[in-house]
Each structure stands twice: as structure tokens, then as C-alpha cells.
N, C-alpha and C positions, 0 to 999 in steps of 0.2 A: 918240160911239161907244158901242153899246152891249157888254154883257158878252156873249161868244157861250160862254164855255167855264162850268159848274157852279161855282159858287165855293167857298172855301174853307171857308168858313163853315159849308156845309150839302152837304156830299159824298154823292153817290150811292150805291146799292146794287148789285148783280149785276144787278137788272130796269131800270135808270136811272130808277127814280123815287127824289126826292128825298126823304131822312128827316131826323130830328131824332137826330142822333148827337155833336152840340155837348156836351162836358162842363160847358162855362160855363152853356148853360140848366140843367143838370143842377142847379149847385150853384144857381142862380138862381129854380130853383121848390123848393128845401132851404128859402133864405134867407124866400123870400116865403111860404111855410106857415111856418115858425116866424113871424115877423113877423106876420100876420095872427092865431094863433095868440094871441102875448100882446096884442097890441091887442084882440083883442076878450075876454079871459079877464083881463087887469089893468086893460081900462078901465070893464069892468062891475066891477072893485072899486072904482072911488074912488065910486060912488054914495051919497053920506050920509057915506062917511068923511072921518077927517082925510088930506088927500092930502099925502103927505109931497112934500117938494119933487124931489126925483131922481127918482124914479115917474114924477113928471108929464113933466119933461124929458125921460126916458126913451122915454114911447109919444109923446110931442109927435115927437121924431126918427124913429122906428118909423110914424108917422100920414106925415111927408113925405115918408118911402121910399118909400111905395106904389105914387105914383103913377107914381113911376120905375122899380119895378120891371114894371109893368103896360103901359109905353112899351117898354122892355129886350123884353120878350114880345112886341108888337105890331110891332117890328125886323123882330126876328126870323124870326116866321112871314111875311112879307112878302117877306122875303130869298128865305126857304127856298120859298115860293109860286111866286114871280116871280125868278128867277132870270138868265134870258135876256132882262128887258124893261127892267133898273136898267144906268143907263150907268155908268161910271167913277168921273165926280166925286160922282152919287148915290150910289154906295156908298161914296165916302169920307168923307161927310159921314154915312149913315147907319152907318157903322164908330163914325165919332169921337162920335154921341151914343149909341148903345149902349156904348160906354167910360164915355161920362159917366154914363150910368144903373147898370150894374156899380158903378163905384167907388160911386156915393152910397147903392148897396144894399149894398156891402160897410160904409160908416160906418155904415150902421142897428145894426151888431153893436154899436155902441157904445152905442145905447139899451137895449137889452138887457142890456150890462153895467150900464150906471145902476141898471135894474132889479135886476137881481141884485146889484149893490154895494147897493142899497137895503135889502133882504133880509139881508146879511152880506157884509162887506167882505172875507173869505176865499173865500167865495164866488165872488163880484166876481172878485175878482185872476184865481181860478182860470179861471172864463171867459174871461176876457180872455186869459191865454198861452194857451189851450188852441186860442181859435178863432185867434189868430195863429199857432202851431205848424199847426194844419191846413191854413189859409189858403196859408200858404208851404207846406206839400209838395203842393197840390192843383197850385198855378200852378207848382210848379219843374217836377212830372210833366208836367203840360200846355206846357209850354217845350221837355221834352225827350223827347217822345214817341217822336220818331223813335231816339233811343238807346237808351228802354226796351223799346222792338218787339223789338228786336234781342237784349235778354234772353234 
């Protein structure tokens, strides 16, 4: 059976053509331009230097996000493309590896944090509650959208 109604994922406009109005990609090309970002800006520093060990761990996690977050993106537009031609179980299966891709881009923050605990462990810390404080009010807004409309 295939999907005959727009899905939820990628909701229409006033003309019925389908747009990119997902908050999740939103925070998803945030996450993957930062991530690219110090991958290529901290991994052109270990050239010739002493590579301190966190650093290296750090963009090693950031280096394995990528390619999930570039999977996350390629979903995506696919969903939002072909919306009437993906049946049921296909989108349940491509739901649960776009979940898988999200979360493993959301643990990328923790390379980041290496990095910056690397740099100063106040630092660090600070990162770290600051991107989990954002984190949770992005997903709780997004949870309860329909009660913040109503604001």
C-alpha cells in the first residue's frame, strides 16, 4: 500500500507543492556546518603538531558523523521528493534510520566537547550543559508544538 496522503514529515504549502519546513533538518544542517566546520579548521591543526589525545578522539567522532548526517539529508529529500510513491513499511524503515542518523549526529556534540574540554575543561563543561539545555528545549518545543500554536 502505497502513502496517497502528504506526509508528516514534509507538509505542504497553500500551492500543494512540498517544502522543507522540518525543524529537525533545520537543527541538522546547524549540527553538520559546525561539524564540518572544526573537522576541517582542527584537523588542519594537528599537521606537524603534538596531537593531543582528546583532539584526536574528538574530530575521529565528528569524522564518523558525517556520513550519517549526509544519509539524515539524502532521507530526507527523498521523502520530501517522492512522497506519494514510498509505501508504509518503506517509510517505517526509512523513519527508524533517519532516527538512527539524528541521534549519532546528535553524539557528534560530544566530539566537540573533547575538543573543547581539550582547549579548557571549563570550557568543556560549559559546552556541554549548554548544548544539552538547548537540545531539550528544541525537542520539548518540537513535542509540543501544537500547544505552543495555541500561545
Amino acid at each position: 500500500m502505497y502513502r496517497s496522503a502528504k506526509l508528516a514529515m514534509v507538509p505542504a504549502d497553500a500551492s500543494g507543492e512540498a517544502q522543507f519546513t522540518d525543524k529537525q533538518w533545520t537543527i541538522m544542517a546547524a549540527i553538520i556546518g559546525m561539524n564540518t566546520g572544526y573537522l576541517l579548521f582542527h584537523g588542519l591543526s594537528l599537521e606537524g603538531a603534538d596531537n593531543p589525545f582528546l583532539k584526536v578522539v574528538g574530530l575521529t567522532i565528528i569524522a564518523i558523523a558525517l556520513p550519517f548526517q549526509g544519509i539524515y539529508f539524502m532521507i530526507h529529500t527523498f521523502v520530501q521528493e517522492h512522497p506519494n510513491r514510498i509505501m508504509d513499511s518503506e517509510f517505517k524503515v526509512l523513519n527508524m534510520i533517519s532516527g538512527i542518523c539524528q541521534l549519532v549526529s546528535y553524539l557528534s556534540l560530544s566530539g566537540v566537547f573533547l575538543i573543547l574540554y581539550n582547549t579548557h575543561h571549563v570550557i568543556g563543561a560549559s559546552f556541554a550543559v549548554s548544548a544539552f539545555v538547548a537540545l531539550l528545549l528544541v525537542r520539548t518545543a518540537m513535542a509540543n508544538a501544537a500547544a505552543l500554536e495555541r500561545l
